[in-house]
N, C-alpha and C positions, 0 to 999 in steps of 0.2 A: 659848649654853650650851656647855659644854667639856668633854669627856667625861674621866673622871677615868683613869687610869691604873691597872690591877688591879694589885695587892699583888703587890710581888715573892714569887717561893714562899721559903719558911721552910725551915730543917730541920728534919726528922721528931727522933725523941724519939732513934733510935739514932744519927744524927750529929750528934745535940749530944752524947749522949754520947762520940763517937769525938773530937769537937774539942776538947772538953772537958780530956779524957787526955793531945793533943797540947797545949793551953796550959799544962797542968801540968808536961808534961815540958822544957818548952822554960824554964819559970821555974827549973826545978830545975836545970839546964844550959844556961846562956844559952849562954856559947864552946862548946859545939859543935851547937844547935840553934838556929834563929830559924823563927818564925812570918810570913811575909810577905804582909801585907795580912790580907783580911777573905773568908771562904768565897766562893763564887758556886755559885749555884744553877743549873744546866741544866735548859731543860723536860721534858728524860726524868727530872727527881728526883734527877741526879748532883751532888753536891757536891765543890767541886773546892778545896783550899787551897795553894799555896805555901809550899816549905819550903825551907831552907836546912841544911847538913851540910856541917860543918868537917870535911875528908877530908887532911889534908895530914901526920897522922900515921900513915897507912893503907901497909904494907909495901908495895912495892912487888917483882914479880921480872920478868926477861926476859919477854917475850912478853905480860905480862899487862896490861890495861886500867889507861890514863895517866891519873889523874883531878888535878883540879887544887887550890889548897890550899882552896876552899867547892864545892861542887857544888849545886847549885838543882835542886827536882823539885815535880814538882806530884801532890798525893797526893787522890785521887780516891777519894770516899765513897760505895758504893752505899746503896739507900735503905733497906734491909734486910741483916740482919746472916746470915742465908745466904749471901749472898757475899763473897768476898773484897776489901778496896781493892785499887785499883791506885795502880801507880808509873809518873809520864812525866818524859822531859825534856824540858827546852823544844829540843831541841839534835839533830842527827842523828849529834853525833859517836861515840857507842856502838857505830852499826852495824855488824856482822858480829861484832861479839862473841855467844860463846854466850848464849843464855838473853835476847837483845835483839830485841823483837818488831816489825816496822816501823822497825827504827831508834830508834824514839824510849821503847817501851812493857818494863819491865823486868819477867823473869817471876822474881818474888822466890815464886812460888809454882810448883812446876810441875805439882802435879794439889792443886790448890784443896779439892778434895772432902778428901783426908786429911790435908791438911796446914793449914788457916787453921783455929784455932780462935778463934770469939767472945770466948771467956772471954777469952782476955790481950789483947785489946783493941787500942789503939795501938802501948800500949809493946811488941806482938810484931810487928803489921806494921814499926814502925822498928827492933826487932832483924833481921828479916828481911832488911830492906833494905840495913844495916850490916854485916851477914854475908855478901850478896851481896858487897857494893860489898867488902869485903875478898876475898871468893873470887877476885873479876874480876880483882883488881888483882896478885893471889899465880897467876894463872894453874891456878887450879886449875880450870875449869869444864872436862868430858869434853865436849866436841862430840858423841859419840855419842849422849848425851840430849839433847839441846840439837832442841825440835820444829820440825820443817819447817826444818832451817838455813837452807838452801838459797833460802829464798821468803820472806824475813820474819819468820821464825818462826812464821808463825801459818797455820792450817787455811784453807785458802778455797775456800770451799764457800758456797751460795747456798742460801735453800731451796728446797725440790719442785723440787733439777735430778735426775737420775737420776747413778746410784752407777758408775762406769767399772771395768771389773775388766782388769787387764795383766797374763797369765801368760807369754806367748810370749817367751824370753831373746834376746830382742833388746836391744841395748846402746845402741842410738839416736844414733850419734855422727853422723851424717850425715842431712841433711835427704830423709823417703820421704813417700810415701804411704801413710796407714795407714787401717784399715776397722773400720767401727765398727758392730757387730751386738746387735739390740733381744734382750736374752734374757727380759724382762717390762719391763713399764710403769717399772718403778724401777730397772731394768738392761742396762748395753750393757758389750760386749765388743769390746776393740780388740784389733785381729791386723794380720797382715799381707797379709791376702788376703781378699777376700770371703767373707763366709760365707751366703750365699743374697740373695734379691732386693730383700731391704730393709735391706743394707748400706750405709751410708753413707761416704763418703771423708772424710777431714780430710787437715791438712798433719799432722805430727809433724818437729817443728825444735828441734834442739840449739843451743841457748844456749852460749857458752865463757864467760861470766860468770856468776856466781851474783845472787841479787836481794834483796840484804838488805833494803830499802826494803818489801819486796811486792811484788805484782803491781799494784796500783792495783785501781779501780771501773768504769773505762772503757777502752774501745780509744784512743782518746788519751791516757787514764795509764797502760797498760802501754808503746803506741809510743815514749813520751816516756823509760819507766825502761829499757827495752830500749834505747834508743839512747845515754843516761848512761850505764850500765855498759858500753856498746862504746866509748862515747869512752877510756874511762879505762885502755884494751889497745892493743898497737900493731896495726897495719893487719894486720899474718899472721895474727888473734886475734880479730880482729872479728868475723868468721860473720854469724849475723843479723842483720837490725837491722829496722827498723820497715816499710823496703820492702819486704823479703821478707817479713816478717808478712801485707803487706796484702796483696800479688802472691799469694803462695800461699793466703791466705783465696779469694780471688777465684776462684784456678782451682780449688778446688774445690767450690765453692759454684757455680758454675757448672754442672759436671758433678751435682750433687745436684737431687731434685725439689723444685720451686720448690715455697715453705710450710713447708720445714723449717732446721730452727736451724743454723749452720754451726757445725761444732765443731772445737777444733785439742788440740794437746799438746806444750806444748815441756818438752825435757829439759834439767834445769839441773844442772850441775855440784853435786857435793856432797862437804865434805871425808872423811866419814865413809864413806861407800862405796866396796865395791871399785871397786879400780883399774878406772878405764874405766864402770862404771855413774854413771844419772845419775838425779837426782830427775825424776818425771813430774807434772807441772800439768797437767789439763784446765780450760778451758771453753769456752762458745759462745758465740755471736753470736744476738740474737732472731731469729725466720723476719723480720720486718719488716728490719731491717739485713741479715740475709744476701738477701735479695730485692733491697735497692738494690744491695749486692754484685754480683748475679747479673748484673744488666741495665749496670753502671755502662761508661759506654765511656771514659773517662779514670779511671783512679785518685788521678790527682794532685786533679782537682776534686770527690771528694765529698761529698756534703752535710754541715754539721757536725753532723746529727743521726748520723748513722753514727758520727761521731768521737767522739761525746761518749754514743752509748748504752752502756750500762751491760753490763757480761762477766758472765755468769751462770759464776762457780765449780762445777763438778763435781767431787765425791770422788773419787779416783783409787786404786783399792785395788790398791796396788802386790805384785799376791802371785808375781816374777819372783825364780825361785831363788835370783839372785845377791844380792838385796836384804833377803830373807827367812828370819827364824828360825821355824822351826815354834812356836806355842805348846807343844808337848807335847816339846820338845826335852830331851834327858838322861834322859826319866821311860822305865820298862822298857819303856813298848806302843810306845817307838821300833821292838822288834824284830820287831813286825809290817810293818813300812817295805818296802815292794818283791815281800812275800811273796806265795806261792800257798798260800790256804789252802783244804780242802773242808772245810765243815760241815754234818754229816750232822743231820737235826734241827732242823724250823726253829718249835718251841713254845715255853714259857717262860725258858729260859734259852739257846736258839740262834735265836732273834729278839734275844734284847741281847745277846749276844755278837757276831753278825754285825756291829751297827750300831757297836758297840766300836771293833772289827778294823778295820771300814771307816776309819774315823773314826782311827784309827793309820795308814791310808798303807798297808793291805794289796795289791798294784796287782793281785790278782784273788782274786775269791771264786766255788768251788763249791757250791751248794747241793744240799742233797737232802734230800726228804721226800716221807711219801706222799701225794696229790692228795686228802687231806680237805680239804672248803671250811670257810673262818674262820665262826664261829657269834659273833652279838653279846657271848656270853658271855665269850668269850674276851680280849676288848676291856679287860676288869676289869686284865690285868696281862700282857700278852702285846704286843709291838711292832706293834700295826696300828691300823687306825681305821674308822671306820664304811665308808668307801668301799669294804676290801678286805671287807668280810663278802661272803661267798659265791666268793671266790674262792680256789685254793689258795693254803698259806701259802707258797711255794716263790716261786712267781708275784709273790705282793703282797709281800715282801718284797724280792726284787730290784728290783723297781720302785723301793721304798723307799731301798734302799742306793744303786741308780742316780743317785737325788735330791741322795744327798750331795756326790757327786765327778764329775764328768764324765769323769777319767783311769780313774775304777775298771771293770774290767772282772766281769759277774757272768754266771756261767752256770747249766748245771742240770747234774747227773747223775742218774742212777735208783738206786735208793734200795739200799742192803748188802740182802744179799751177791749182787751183778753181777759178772759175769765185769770188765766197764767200766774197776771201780773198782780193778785189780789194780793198773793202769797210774799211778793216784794214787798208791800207797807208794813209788813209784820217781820220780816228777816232782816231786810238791808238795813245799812246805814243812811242813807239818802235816794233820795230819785230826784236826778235831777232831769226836768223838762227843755229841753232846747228846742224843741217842733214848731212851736209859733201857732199850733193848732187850738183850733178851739174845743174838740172831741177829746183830743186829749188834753185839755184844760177841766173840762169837765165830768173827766173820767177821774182826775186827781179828785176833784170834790167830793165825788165817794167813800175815794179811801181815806181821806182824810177822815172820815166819819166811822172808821173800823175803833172799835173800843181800846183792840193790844195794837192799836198803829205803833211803830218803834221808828220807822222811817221819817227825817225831815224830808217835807216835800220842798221843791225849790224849782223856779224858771228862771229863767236868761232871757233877753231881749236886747235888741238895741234898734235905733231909729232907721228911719228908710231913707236919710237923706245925706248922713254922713257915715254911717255905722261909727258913731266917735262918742255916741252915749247911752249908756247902760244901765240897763233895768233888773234887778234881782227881786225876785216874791216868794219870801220863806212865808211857811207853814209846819210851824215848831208843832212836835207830839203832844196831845191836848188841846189843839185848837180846831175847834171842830167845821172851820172852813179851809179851803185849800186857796193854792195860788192863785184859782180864777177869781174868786169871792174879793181876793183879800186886793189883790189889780182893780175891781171897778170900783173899790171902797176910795184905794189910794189914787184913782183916776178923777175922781168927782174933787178930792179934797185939792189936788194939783189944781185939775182946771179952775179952781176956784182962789187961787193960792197967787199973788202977783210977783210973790219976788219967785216961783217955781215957774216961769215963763218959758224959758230954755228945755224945759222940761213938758212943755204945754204936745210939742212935737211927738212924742212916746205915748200919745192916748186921742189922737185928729188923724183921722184918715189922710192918706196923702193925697195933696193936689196934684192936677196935671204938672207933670215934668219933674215928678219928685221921684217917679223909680225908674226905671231901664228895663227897657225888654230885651235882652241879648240877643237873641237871633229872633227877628220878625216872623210874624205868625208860627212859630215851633216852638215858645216858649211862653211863659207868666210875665208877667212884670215881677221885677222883686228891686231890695234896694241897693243903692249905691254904697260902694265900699271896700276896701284894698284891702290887700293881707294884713298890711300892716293894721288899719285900722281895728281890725277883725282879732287881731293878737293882743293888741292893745289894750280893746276894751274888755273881751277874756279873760287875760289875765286879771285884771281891775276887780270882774265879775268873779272868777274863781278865790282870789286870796280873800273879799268881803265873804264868800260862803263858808270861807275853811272857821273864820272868825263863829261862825253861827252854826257850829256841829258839836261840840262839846258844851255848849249852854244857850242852843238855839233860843231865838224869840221871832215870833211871828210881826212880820211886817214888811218893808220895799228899801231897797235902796238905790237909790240914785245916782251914778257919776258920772263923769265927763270928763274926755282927757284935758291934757294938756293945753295942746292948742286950738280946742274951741272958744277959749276965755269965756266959757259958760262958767258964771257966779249963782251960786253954790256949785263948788266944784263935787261935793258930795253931801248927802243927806238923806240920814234913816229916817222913815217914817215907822212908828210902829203902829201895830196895827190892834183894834180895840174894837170889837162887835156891838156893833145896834142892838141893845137887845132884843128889838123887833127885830132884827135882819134874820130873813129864812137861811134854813140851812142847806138849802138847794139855789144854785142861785137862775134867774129869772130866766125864761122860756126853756130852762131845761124841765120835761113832761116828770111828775111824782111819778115810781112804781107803782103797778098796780098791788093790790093788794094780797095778802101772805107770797108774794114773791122776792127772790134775792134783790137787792136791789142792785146790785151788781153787775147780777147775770141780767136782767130787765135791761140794764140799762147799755150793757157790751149786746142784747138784741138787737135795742131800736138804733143805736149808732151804726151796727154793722150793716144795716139795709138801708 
């Protein structure tokens, strides 16, 4: 008896309708489309059909992709209409053009997610295609987007390998030694030098070729494309080739303890980066392969399991200066980049402030607050998490911002008015006040009055009844009153100001039922207002100050979100001195006489 043959697989309901489209269109347009042969089903559900594209009318300019007068592709149906078709040739001659993935795979899409839409169906993948194939041929593709040139085009990456982070501006033109340290289970860190005792060596080897092709799937198909692209350079140009691959695998896998995966990183040229930088590829070698590595005592005789194991792809997250645009690149909180900021204040709105700053590239933060420990409650809308409750928020917050950055540096100061903090008007970049205090409102007035002030002073506020509007009070260097002076100046002209009414709330004591006591009799009153609102208005508050650091002006700014439908949604006031107004502002006592005024004044606040 003869066992029967299972049913070739079918297409699903959405590539009959893709193929469908394509017969339609090719009857409608015979000379310049043809349909070649009959679908074929792949067992992973891929449908694959041949097609044919009369190209011979297609402009043609300098430098641009040669195509000839029919071009053959094979257009590839997935089984579900969530993803995109693809485009292959039968042919490798595309490679090294932009936007050609392996040579042979055309990225007529280049982020699939916003650009394939279902609805047009065929007839947009083969506009797609035709619009390519005219861009290639007119030389219009920027290499600059063009993903992974350098490697095929395409990500290679393997799953559950760990993520490689390269900050260190090394240019990798010559074949080192490079070290590569666990910073958690899904992350390692290559440098140039050990980073404690379970650093691991690799080689790191500059390629003078690039690898349109790919990398391959095994140590045999990279040795093999590694060695093609050196034939095809004269003998001055050659560099690596596949003996050095294996020699240097060897000697470092060698010196590694035995059980772990040998890893390397070669640098391949890439048109698009600066002069001298070069694309970085990782992967490794399984511990099994790097073990025969270890012990092998001819390299020439190998086993062919080593040759033909498989290269486990690692991510390579290239975050080296010279390679790298900041995401937040042009936007204002660039002008936090490099700065020293103190922020005095580390509750509602100087907990996301800090993490703001941070997160702009601030390269140091001072903290100060007073040593009250975090209560769960605070958790509702305040930067911490269960772990810091009970400890100060000064404490658990640098920890926090520590988390973000490893360059950023965060420290403490003791809290206004300290003699300490004289020294912060004349060094930092900013102080900014988030306290809400009046002490240290009028401790700023001081320094604002220091002749080498270098520091813009600035506070944050926002209302007790929504937390939804925000109050900023610069005091640019040369203005010889600070935030407190320059708040009752812009408080008198508010309340006097009809269409600023929305804003009448930021300078009126609050009425009954306007703040919250959280736990009865254990706590203050303070105001009303959710994480969200509190991130909200922050942010708002932080990108208006990043605007006022590189050519600060003394004065207030106003916002309100969204959906308060508060009119004026924003508005600077600048700020302009009485020339009667003292420069001490009212019920704070003058120093007595020949004393700092300073230290006078960090006296009678402290008692």
């Amino acid at each position: 008896m003869t066992k029967r043959r299972p049913p070739a697989p079918a297409l699903n309901p959405w590539q009959q309708h893709l193929l469908a489209g394509l017969n339609s269109l090719a009857a409608q347009q015979p000379a310049d489309l043809r349909v070649r042969g009959r679908a074929e089903i792949t067992p992973g559900g891929l449908a694959g059909v041949r097609i044919s594209l009369h190209t011979a009318d297609i402009p043609h300019a300098a430098g641009g992709l040669i195509l000839g007068e029919d071009e053959e592709f094979l257009l590839v149906l997935p089984p579900t209409e969530r993803l995109s078709p693809q485009v292959l040739t039968p042919h490798s001659r595309f490679a090294g053009t932009p936007h050609v993935l392996e040579g042979y795979r055309l990225c007529i899409y280049l982020d699939g997610a916003r650009e394939w839409d279902p609805h047009a169906g065929m007839a947009g993948v083969l506009n797609r295609l035709w619009q390519w194939l005219a861009d290639a041929a007119a030389n219009r593709f920027d290499p600059a987007v063009a993903l992974f040139h350098a490697v095929g085009g395409v990500l290679h990456r393997t799953p559950d390998t760990p993520t490689i982070v390269a900050r260190e501006p090394q240019a990798h033109h010559t074949a080192h030694t490079g070290w590569l340290t666990p910073r958690s289970a899904h992350r390692l860190d290559l440098t140039g030098q050990p980073r404690g005792e379970h650093s691991l060596r690799l080689p790191v080897l500059p390629l003078n070729h690039s690898q349109p092709l790919g990398a391959g799937r095994t140590l045999a198909d990279l040795a093999s494309r590694i060695d093609t692209a050196s034939g095809s350079t004269t003998v001055q140009q050659r560099g690596v080739d596949s003996s050095v691959l294996l020699t240097t695998l060897a000697h470092s896998a060698r010196r590694n303890p035995e059980g772990t995966c040998q890893y390397f990183v070669l640098a391949v040229p890439h048109p698009t980066l600066p002069t001298g930088a070069r694309f970085l590829l990782a992967g490794r070698l399984s511990a099994l392969a790097s073990d025969t590595l270890r012990t092998a005592q001819n390299l020439s005789r190998l086993p062919a399991d080593v040759w033909e194991s498989a290269i486990e792809w690692c991510y390579l997250s290239d975050e080296r200066a010279a390679v790298t645009i900041r995401r937040d690149a042009q936007r204002p909180v660039t002008a936090f980049h490099n700065a020293h900021v103190h922020l005095w204040g580390c509750g509602g709105i100087g907990s996301w402030a800090a993490e703001l700053i941070a997160r702009a590239g601030a390269a140091r933060i001072t903290l100060s607050d007073p040593a009250t420990p975090i209560t769960g409650g605070l958790l509702v809308r305040q930067n911490y998490t269960e772990a810091d409750v009970g400890s100060a928020k000064a404490t658990a917050l640098a920890q926090r911002l520590r988390s973000l950055r490893d360059d950023l540096i965060v420290d403490h100061c003791p809290p206004p008015p300290s003699p300490e903090l004289i020294e912060a008007a004349r060094q930092a970049d900013l102080i900014l006040d988030a306290t809400v205090s009046v002490a240290t409102g009028r401790f700023l007035e001081r320094l604002a009055r220091l002749p080498d002030r270098r520091a813009v002073l600035a506070q944050m506020a926002t209302d007790t009844t929504t937390a939804s509007h925000g109050l900023l009070t610069v005091s640019a260097p040369g203005t010889l009153h600070g935030p407190l002076a320059i708040d009752r100046a812009t408080g008198q002209h508010v309340l006097n100001t009809p269409d600023l009414e929305p804003y009448h709330l930021l300078w009126t004591e609050p009425q009954s039922g306007e703040e919250i006591t959280p736990t009865r009799g254990c706590s203050v009153p303070t105001f009303h207002g959710s994480a969200a609102d509190l991130v909200g208005v922050t942010a708002s508050l932080v990108t208006l100050l990043a605007t006022q650091l590189h050519h600060p002006v003394s004065g207030t700014h106003l916002c309100a979100q969204p959906h308060t439908g508060t009119q004026p949604a924003y508005r600077f006031l600048p700020y302009t001195p009485h020339p009667d107004a003292p420069l001490t502002p009212a019920h704070l006592p003058e120093p007595a006489s020949g004393h700092d005024p300073l230290l006078q004044l960090t006296s009678s606040v402290g008692t």
